[in-house]
C-alpha positions as CSV (number, residue, x, y, z in Angstrom):
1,X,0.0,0.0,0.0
2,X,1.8,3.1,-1.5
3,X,1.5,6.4,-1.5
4,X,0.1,6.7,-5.1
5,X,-2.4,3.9,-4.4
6,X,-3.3,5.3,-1.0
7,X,-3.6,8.7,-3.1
8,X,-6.3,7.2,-5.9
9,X,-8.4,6.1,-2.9
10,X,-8.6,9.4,-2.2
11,X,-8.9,11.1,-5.4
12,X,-5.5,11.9,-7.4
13,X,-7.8,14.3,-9.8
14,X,-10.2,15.9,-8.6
15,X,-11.3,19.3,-6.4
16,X,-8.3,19.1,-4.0
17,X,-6.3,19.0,-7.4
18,X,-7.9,21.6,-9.2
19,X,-7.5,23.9,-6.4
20,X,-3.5,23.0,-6.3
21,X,-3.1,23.3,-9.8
22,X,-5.2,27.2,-10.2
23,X,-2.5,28.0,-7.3
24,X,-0.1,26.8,-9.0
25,X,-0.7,29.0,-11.9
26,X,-1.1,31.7,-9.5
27,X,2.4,31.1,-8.0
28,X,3.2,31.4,-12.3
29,X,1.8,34.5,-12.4
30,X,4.1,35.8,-9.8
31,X,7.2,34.0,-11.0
32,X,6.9,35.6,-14.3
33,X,6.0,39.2,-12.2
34,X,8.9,38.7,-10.4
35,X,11.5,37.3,-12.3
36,X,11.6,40.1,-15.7
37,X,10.6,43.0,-13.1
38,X,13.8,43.6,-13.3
39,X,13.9,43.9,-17.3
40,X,10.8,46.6,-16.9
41,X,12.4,49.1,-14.5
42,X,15.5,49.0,-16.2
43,X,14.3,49.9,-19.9
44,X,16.6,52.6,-21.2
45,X,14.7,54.7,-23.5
46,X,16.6,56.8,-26.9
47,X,18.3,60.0,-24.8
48,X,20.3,63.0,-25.7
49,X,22.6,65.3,-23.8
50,X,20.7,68.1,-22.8
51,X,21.3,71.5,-23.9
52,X,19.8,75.1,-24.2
53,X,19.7,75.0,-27.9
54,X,18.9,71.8,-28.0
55,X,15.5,72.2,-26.0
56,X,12.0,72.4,-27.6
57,X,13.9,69.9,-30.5
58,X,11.7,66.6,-31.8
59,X,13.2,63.4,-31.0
60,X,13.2,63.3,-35.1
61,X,15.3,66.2,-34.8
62,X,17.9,65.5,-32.2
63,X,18.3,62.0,-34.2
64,X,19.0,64.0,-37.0
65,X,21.4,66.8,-35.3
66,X,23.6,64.1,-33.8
67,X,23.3,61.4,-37.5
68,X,25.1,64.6,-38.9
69,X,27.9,65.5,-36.6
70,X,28.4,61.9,-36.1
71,X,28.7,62.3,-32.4
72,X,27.6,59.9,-29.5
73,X,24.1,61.4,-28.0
74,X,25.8,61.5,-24.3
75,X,27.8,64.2,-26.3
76,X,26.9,67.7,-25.5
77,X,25.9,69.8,-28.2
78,X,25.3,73.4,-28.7
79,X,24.6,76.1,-31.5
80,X,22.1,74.0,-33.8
81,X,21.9,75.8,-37.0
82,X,19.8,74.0,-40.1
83,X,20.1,70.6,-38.7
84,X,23.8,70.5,-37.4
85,X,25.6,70.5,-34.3
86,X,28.6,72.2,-32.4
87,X,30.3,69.5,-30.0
88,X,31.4,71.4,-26.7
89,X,34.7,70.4,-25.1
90,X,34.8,66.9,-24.1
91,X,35.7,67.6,-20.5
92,X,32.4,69.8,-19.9
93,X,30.1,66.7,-18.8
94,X,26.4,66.2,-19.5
95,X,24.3,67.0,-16.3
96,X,20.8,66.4,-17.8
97,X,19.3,64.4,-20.2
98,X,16.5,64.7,-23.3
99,X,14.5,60.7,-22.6
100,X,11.9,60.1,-25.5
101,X,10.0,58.0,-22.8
102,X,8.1,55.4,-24.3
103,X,3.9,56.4,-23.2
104,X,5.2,59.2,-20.5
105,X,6.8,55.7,-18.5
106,X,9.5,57.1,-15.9
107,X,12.0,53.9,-15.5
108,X,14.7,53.8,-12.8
109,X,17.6,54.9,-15.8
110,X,15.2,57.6,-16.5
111,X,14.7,58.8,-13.0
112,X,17.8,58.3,-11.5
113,X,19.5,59.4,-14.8
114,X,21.9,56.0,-15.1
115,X,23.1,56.4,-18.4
116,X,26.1,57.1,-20.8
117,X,29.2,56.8,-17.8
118,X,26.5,55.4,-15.6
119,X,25.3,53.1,-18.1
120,X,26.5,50.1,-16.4
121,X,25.4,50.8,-13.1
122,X,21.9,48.7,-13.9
123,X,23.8,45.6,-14.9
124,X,26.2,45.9,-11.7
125,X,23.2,46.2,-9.4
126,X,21.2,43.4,-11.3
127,X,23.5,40.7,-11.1
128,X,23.0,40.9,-7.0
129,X,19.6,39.8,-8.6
130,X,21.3,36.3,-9.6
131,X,23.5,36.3,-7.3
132,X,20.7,36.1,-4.6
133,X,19.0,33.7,-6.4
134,X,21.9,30.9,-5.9
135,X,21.8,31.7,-2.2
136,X,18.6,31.3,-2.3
137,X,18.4,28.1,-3.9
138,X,20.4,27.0,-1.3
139,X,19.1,28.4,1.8
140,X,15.4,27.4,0.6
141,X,16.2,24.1,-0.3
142,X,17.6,23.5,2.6
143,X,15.0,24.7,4.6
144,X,12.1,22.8,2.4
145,X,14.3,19.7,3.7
146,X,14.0,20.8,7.4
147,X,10.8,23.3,7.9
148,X,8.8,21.6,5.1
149,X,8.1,22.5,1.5
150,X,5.0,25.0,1.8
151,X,6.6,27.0,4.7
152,X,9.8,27.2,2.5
153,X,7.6,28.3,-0.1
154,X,6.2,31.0,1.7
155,X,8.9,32.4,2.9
156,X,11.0,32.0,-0.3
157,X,7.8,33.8,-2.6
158,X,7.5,36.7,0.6
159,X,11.2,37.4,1.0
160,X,11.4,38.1,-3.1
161,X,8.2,40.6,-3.1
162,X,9.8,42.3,0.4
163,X,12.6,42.3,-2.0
164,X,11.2,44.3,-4.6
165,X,9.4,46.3,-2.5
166,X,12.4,47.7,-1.2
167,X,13.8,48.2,-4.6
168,X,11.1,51.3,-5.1
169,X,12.5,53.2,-2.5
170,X,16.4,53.3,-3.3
171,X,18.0,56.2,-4.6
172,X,21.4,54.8,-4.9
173,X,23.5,52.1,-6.4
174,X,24.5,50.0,-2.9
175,X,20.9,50.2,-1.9
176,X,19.7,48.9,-5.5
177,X,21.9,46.2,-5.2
178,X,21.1,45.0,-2.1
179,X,17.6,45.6,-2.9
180,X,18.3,43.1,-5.7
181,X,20.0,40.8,-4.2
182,X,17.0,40.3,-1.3
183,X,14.5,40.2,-4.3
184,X,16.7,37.3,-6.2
185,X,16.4,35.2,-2.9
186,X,12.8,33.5,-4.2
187,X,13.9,33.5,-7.9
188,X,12.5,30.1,-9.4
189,X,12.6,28.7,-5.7
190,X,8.7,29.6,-5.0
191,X,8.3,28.0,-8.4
192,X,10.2,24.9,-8.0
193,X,8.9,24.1,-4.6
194,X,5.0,24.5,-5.7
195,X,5.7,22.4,-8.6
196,X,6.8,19.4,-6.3
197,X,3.5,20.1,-4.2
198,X,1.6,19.7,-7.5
199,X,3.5,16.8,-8.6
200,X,2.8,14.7,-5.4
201,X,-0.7,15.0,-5.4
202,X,-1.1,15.0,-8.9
203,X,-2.1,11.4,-11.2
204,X,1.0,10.3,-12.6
205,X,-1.2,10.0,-16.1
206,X,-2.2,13.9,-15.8
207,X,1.2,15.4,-14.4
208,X,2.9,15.7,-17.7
209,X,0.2,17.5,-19.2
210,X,-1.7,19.4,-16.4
211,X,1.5,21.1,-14.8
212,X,3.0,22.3,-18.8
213,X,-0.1,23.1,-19.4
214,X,-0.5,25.5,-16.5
215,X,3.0,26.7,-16.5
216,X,2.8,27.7,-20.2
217,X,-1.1,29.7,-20.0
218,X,-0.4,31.6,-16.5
219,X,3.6,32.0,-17.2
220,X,2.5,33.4,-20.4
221,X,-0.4,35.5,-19.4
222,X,2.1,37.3,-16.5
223,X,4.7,37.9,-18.9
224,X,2.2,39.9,-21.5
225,X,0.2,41.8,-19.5
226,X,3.6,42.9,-16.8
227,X,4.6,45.4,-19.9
228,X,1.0,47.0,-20.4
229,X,0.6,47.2,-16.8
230,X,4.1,49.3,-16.3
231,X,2.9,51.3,-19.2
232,X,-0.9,52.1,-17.7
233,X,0.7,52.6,-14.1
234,X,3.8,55.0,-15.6
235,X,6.6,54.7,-13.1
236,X,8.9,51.6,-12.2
237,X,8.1,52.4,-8.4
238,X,4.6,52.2,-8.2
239,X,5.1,48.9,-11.2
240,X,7.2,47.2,-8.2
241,X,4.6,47.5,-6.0
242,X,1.7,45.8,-8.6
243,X,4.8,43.4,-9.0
244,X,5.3,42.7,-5.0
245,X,1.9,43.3,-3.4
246,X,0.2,40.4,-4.9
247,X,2.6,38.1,-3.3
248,X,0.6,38.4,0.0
249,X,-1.8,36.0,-1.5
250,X,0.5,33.0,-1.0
251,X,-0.8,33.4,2.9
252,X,-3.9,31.8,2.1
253,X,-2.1,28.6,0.5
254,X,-2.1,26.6,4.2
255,X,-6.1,27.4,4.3
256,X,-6.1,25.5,0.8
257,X,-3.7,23.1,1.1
258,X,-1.6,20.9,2.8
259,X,1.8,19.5,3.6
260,X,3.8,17.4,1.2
261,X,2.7,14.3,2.6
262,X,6.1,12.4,1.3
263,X,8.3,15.1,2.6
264,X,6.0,13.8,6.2
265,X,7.6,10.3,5.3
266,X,10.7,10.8,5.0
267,X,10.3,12.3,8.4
268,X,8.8,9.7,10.5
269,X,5.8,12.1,10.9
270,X,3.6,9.6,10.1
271,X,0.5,10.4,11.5
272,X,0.8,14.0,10.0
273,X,1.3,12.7,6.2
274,X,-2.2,10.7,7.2
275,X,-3.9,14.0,8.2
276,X,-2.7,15.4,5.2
277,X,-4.5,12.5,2.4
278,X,-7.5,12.7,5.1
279,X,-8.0,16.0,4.3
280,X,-7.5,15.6,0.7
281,X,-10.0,12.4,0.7
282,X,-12.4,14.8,2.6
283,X,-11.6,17.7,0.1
284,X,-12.5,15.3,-2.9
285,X,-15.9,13.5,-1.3
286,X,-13.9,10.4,-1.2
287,X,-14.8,8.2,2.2
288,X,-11.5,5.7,3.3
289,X,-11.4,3.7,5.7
290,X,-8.9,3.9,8.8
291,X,-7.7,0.0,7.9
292,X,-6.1,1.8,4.5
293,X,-4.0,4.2,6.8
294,X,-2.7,1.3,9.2
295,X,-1.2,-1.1,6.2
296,X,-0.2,2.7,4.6
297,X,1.6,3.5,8.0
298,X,3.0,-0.3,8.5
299,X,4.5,0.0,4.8
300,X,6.9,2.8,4.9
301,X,7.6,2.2,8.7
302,X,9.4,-1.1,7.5
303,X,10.1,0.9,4.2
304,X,12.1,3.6,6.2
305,X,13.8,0.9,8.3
306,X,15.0,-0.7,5.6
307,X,16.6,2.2,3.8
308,X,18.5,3.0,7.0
309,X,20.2,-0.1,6.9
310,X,20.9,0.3,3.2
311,X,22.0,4.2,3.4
312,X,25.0,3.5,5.6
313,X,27.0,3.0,2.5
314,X,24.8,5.7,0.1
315,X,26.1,7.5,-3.2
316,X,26.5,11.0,-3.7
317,X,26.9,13.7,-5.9
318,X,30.8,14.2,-5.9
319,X,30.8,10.6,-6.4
320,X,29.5,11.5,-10.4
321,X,33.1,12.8,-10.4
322,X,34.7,9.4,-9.7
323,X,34.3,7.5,-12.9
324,X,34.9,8.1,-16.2
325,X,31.7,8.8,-18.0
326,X,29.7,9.6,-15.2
327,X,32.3,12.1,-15.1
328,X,31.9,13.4,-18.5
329,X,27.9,13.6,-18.3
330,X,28.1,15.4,-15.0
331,X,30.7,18.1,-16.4
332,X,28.9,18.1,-19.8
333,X,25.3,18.9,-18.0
334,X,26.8,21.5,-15.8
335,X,28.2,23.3,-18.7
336,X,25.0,22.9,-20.5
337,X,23.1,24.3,-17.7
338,X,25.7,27.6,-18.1
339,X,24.8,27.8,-21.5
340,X,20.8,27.4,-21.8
341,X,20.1,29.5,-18.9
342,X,23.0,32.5,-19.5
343,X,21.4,32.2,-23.0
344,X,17.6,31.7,-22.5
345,X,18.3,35.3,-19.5
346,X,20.1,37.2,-22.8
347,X,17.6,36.8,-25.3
348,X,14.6,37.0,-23.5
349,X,15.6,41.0,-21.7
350,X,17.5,42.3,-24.8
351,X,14.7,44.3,-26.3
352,X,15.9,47.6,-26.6
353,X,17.8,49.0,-30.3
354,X,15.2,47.1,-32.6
355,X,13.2,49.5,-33.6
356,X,9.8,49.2,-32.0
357,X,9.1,50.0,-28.2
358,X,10.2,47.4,-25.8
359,X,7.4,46.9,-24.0
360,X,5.4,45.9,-26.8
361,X,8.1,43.9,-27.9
362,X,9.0,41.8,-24.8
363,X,4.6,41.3,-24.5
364,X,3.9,40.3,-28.3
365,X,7.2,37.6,-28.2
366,X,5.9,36.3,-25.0
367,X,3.1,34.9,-26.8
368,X,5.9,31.8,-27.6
369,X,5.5,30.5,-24.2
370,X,2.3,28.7,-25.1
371,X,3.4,26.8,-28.4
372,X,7.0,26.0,-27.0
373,X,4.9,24.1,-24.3
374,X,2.6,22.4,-26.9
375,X,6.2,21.7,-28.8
376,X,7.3,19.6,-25.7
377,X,4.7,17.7,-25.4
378,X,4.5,16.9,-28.6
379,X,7.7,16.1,-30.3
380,X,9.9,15.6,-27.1
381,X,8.8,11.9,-27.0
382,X,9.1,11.1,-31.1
383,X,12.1,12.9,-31.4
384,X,14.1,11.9,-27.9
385,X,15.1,13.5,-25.3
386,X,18.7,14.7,-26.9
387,X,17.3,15.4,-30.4
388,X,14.8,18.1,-28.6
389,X,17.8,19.8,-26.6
390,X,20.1,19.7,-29.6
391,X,17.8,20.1,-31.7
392,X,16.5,23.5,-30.0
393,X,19.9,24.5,-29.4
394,X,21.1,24.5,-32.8
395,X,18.0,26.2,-34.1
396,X,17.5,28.8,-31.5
397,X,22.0,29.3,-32.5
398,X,20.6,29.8,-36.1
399,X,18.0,32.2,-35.3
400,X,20.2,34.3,-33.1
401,X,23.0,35.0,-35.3
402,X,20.7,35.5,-38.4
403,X,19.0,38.2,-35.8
404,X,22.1,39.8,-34.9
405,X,23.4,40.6,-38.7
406,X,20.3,41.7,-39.4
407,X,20.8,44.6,-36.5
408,X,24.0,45.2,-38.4
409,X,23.1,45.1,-41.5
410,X,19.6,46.9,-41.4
411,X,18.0,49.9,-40.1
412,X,15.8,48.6,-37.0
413,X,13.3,51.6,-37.7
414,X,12.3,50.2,-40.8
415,X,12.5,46.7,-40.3
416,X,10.5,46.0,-36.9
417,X,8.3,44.0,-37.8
418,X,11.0,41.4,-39.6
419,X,13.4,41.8,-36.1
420,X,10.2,41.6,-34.1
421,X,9.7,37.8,-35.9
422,X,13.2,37.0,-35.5
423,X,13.1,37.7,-31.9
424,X,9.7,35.5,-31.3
425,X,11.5,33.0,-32.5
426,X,14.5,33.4,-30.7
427,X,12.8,33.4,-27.6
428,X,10.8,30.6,-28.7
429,X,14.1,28.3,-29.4
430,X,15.5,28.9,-25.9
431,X,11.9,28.6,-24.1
432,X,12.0,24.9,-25.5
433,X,15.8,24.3,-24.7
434,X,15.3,25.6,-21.1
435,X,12.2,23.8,-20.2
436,X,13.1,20.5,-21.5
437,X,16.6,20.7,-20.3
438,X,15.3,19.8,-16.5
439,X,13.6,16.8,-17.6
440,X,16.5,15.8,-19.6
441,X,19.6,16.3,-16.8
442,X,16.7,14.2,-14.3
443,X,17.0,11.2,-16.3
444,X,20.4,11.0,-16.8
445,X,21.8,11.4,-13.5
446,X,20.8,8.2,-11.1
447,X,18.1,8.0,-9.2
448,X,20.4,8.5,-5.8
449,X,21.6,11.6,-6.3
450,X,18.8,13.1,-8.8
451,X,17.8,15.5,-6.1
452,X,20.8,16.7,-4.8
453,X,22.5,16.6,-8.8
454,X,19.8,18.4,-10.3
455,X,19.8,20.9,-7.4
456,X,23.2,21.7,-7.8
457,X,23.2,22.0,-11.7
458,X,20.3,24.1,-11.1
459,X,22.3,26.6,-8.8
460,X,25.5,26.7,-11.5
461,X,23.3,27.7,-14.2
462,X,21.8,30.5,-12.0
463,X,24.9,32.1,-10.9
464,X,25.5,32.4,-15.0
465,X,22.5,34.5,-14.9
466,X,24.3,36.9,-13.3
467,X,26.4,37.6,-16.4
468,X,23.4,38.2,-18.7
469,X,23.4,42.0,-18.1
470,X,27.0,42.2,-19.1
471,X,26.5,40.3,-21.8
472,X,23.4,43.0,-23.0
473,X,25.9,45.7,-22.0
474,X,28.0,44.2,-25.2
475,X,25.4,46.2,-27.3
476,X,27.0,49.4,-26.3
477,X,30.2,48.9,-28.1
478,X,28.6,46.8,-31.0
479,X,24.5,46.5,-31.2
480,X,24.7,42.7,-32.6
481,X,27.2,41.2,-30.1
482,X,25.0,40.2,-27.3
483,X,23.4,38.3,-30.2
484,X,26.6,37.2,-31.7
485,X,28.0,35.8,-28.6
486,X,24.7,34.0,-27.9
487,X,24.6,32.6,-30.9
488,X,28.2,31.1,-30.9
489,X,27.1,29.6,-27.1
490,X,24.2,27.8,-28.1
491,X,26.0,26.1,-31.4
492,X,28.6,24.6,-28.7
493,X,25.8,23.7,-26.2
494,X,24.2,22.0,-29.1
495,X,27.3,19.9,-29.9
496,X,27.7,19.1,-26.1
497,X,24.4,18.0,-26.3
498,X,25.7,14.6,-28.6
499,X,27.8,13.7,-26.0
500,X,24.8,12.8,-23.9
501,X,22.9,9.8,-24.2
502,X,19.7,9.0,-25.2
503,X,16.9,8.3,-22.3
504,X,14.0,8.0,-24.3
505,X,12.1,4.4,-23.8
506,X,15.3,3.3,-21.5
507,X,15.1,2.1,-17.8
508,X,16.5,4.8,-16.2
509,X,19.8,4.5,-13.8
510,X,19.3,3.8,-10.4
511,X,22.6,4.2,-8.8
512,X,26.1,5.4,-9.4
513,X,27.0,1.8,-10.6
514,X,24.4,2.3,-13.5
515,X,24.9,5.4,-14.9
516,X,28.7,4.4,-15.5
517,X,27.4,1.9,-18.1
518,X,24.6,3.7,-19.0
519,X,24.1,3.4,-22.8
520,X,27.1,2.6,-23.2
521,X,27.6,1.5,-26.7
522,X,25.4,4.1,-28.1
523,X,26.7,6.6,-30.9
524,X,26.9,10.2,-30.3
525,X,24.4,10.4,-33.2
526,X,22.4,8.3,-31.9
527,X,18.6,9.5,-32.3
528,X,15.4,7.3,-31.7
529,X,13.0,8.6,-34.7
530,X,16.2,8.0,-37.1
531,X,16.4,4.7,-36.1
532,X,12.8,4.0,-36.3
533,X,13.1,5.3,-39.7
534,X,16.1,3.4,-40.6
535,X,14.2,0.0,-39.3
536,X,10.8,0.4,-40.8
537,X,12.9,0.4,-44.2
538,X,14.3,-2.4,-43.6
539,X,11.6,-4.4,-42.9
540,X,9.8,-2.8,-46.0
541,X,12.7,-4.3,-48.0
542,X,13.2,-7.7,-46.5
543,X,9.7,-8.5,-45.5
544,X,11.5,-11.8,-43.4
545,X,13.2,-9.3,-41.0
C-alpha cells in the first residue's frame, strides 16, 4: 500500500487538485512578475545630452542633429543651425538628459539618470539579482528539507516581493543592489517548490500534461500583461509594487492546502502525512477507511527501516566525479546548464535597439511561451530527449546570429516587424531548450543523487544569470554582439548536447553503478525517430526481417 495507491483512494484528480493546480498557476503569475521586473524598471529609452539649444527639438530632430555631426548622444551639443551641431569640449560633462519616454513611462535609468558613464550601473546592481538567487536556492532548499516544503515556499515567494518592495525606495546604487539581491532570494525557488506540491498529489497519467499546461497559460499571461501594466501605471516604483503586493496571497495557500505528505515520510511524521490524504480524501468526497491508513503507515515504517540499513554506505553527488563517463555527463550537463540559462536570460531581456518599443516587444514575443509548451509535449517523446535539446539548441544558434546581422546590417526603424519575428523565434528556441533541459539532466543522473545533482546544476546555471546584463551591455560597443556571442554559445551547447545519451524508452539509472554503463555502446548520433526510420525500411525491403 503506496503512496500513489493510498492517493487514488482518495482522489489523485479531482477538487483538491484543481484547487493545487489554479494555485499553482497563481504562483506562475508571480514568477513571471517577479523574475523580468527587473527587465521593466531597467528599460533605457533613446536620450540626448541636454542642452539650451537643444530644447524644444523633436526626437526626429535630435536623431538628425547628432546622425550629422556623427557624435555619440551623451555628447553635448550646442549652437544648432539648419540641422547641425557644435560639440562642446569633451571635459564639460552632461548634467541632464533629453528621454523620449516610451507612453510618459519614468523607468529607474530615466529617473535616476543612469546612463552614458553610468550606463552600467543597472547591470552591476542586477547581477546581485542572480547572485541572490543561488543563495537562495540554497538556503530554501535547505530549509524545504527541514521546515517543510509549503513553509519554505512562503517564505521564499515573501522574501522576493519584500525584495522588490524595497527596490522602489532606493535612490542609490548600494541600496539597489542590495535591494536586488534580497528580491533574487525567491527566484525560481517559490516556483520549483509548488511544482513538487503539484507533482505529489497530482495522477501520474495527468502530471505531464496538467502542470505544462498551467505553466505555459499563467507563465504566459504574467509575462504579457507585466509590460502593459508598467505602461498604464507610468513609473517603475509604483510597477514594483503591482509586481510585489500580490505576493501576499501565497498566505492563504495553508487554508487551501496541505503539507507534502512524502516530505512527512521521510520524516517519521507519520500520522501528520495521514492527516494530510485525510484531508485531501475529505476535500474530494472520497470516504477511506482507517484500515487503509494502518497497512499505509506499517508500509513505509518497514520501508524507512530498511533504507536506513541500506543508506550506511549511500552515493553521492561528488561521487558523479569518480568515474569516467559519469564524469563526462556530469561536467557536460553543468556546462549545458551555463549555456541554456545565460542564454535563455540574454535573449529573453534584450529588447531595446530594434526599432519598436520594448514593451510591446517583450509582450507580443511572450506569446511563444504557449506553443513551446505544446512543442514539448509533442515532439519531445518522437524525437528523444537529446534530439529536442540539440535540436533547439542549434535552431534557437541559427535564429540568433541571423537576428544579430540583421541589426548590423539593417536599419531597425524600418525593419521591426521582420526583427520583431526573429526575436519571437529566438525566444521561442531557448523557451523549448530551457524547459526541456530539466527533464532531460533528471533522467540522466541516477536516481540517488537526482535530487541533490539536479539541485546543484540548477544553482551553477543561475549564478551564469548573473552575467546576462554584461552580456546585453555588449550592445554598447557593438548592437549585434549580445546576439553574436549567444549565438556562438548555443551552437557549442548544441554539440555538447551529442555527448549525452539517449533516455527515451530506456530504464533509467538507479545508482552510481548504472549510470557508468549507462548506454554505453550508443553513438553520439544516436537518435530514436532515425532509427525507427532506418528500421521500418528495412523491414519494408526484407519483409522476413
Amino acid at each position: 500500500m503506496d503512496f500513489d495507491r493510498v492517493l487514488e483512494k482518495c482522489g489523485n484528480f479531482g477538487r483538491f487538485q484543481f484547487v493545487i493546480l489554479i494555485l499553482y498557476g497563481y504562483t506562475n503569475i508571480l514568477s513571471s512578475l517577479h523574475y523580468f521586473s527587473q527587465t521593466l524598471i531597467t528599460f533605457t529609452p533613446e536620450h540626448w545630452c541636454s542642452h539650451d539649444d537643444l530644447m524644444g527639438l523633436s526626437a526626429e530632430d535630435l536623431r538628425s542633429v547628432y546622425s550629422n555631426v556623427s557624435h555619440s548622444s551623451c555628447t553635448p551639443l550646442q549652437g544648432v543651425i539648419n540641422g547641425t551641431g557644435i560639440p562642446l569640449d569633451s571635459a564639460e560633462l552632461c548634467q541632464d538628459w533629453i528621454f523620449e519616454r516610451e507612453s510618459g513611462y519614468e523607468s529607474l535609468t530615466t529617473e535616476l539618470k543612469w546612463v552614458c558613464d553610468k550606463s552600467h550601473q543597472p547591470a552591476v546592481g542586477q547581477s546581485f539579482f542572480f547572485l541572490g538567487s543561488v543563495v537562495g536556492t540554497i538556503t530554501f532548499g535547505f530549509l524545504s528539507d527541514h521546515i517543510g516544503r509549503l513553509p519554505a515556499m512562503l517564505m521564499a515567494t515573501l522574501s522576493g516581493a519584500t525584495g522588490d518592495f524595497m527596490t522602489s525606495f532606493v535612490h542609490t546604487l548600494p541600496w539597489f543592489a542590495f535591494s536586488r539581491f534580497v528580491s533574487g532570494l525567491s527566484t525560481d525557488t517559490m516556483y520549483y517548490l509548488m511544482y513538487i506540491l503539484v507533482f505529489e498529489y497530482l495522477s501520474p497519467k495527468r502530471r505531464t500534461f496538467g502542470l505544462n499546461i498551467i505553466l505555459a497559460v499563467f507563465y504566459c499571461f504574467g509575462l504579457m500583461t507585466s509590460p502593459w501594466a508598467a505602461i498604464w501605471i507610468g513609473n517603475w516604483r509604483r510597477y514594483l509594487w503591482l509586481a510585489s503586493l500580490p505576493a501576499l496571497g501565497v498566505l492563504v495557500y495553508p487554508l487551501l492546502i496541505c503539507e507534502s505528505a512524502q516530505w512527512l515520510l521521510t520524516k517519521k511524521k507519520y500520522d501528520e502525512a495521514v492527516a494530510c490524504l485525510k484531508r485531501v480524501a475529505k476535500f474530494n468526497g472520497r470516504q477511506v477507511e482507517d484500515s487503509v491508513f494502518a497497512e499505509f503507515v506499517k508500509h513505509y515504517r518497514e520501508k524507512m527501516n530498511q533504507q536506513t540499513q541500506v543508506n550506511k554506505q549511500r552515493d553521492t553527488f561528488l561521487g558523479m566525479f569518480r568515474t569516467p563517463r559519469l564524469r563526462r555527463f556530469t561536467l557536460t550537463l553543468l556546462l549545458k546548464s551555463v549555456i541554456i540559462t545565460l542564454s535563455y536570460d540574454v535573449i529573453n531581456r534584450n529588447m531595446e535597439g530594434l526599432g519598436t518599443s520594448p514593451f510591446k516587444l517583450f509582450s507580443l514575443t511572450s506569446s511563444v511561451y504557449l506553443p513551446a509548451g505544446f512543442a514539448i509535449l509533442l515532439l519531445q517523446n518522437r524525437i528523444g530527449r537529446k534530439g529536442m535539446a540539440c535540436g533547439a539548441l542549434f535552431v534557437g544558434g541559427i535564429i540568433t546570429a541571423v537576428t544579430g546581422f540583421l541589426i548590423a546590417f539593417l536599419d531597425p526603424k524600418e525593419n521591426a516587424i521582420l526583427l520583431a519575428c526573429m526575436v519571437a523565434l529566438g525566444r521561442f528556441g531557448s523557451t523549448v531548450s530551457y524547459d526541456a533541459e530539466i527533464q532531460y539532466a533528471a533522467e540522466i543522473i541516477p536516481t540517488s543523487v537526482r535530487g541533490q545533482a539536479v539541485s546543484n546544476i540548477h544553482v551553477v546555471g543561475l549564478a551564469s544569470s548573473s552575467l546576462a546584463f554584461y552580456v546585453i551591455y555588449l550592445a554598447q560597443y557593438y548592437k549585434p554582439l549580445p546576439s553574436i556571442f549567444i549565438s556562438c554559445l548555443m551552437f557549442f551547447g548544441a554539440a555538447l548536447c551529442l555527448s549525452l545519451p539517449e533516455t527515451l524508452h530506456k530504464k533509467l539509472p538507479e545508482s552510481l553503478a548504472d549510470g557508468e554503463v549507462f548506454a554505453m555502446n550508443e553513438s553520439c548520433f544516436y537518435f530514436p525517430c532515425f532509427y525507427k526510420r532506418r528500421n521500418g525500411l528495412t523491414k519494408h525491403a526484407d519483409p522476413q526481417v
